[in-house]
N, C-alpha and C positions, 0 to 999 in steps of 0.2 A: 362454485369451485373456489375452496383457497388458495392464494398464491404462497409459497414456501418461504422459508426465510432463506434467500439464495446463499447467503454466508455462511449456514451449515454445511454447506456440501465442500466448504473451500478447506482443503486439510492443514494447512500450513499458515499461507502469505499471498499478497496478492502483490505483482510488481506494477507499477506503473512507470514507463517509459514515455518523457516529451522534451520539447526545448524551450526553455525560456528565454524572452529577452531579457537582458543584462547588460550589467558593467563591468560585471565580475564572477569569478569565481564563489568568492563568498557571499556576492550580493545573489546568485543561483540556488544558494545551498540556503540562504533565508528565504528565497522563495517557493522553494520547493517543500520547506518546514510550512511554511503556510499553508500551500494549497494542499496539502495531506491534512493537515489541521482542521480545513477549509470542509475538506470531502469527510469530515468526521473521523477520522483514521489518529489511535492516540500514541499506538507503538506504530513509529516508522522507522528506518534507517535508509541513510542516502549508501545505496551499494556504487551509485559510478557517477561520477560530475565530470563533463570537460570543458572549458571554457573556448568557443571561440568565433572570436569576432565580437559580433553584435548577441550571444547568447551564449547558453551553456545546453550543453546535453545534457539530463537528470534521468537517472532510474530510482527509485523509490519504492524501499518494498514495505510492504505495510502489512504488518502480523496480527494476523484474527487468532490465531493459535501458538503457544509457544507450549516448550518439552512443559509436559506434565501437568497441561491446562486439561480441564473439562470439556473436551471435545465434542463440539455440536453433531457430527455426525457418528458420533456412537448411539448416538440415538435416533438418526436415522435407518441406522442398522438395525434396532431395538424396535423400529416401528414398519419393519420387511422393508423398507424403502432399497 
């Protein structure tokens, strides 16, 4: 049995929510470009940072699909899935 390419079936974005330790606000948001970089991910944007304390809150959405891409699961569709 093959395993699917799980990424087809994602329509959009995929978010990723964690906390980083930090010093900073901006030192959160360079690491957060990292670790999306990191996880192979090339379109990210940081949708929400908040700095505090000893870290930062990150959410990261990271776009497999944007308007008017060639959508992996239209061919899902295309193949009865």
């Amino acid at each position: 049995m093959t395993v699917p390419d799980v990424f087809a079936y994602v329509l959009d974005a995929l978010d990723i929510e964690t906390l980083l330790v930090c010093t900073s606000e901006e030192e959160g948001k360079r690491i957060a470009l990292e670790l999306a970089k990191k996880l192979g991910f090339k379109d990210v944007d940081i949708v929400f940072i908040r700095f505090q304390g000893s870290g930062a809150r990150v959410r990261l959405r990271a776009y497999l699909n944007r308007p008017g891409d060639q959508y992996a699961w239209l061919d899902l569709e295309d193949a009865g899935r």
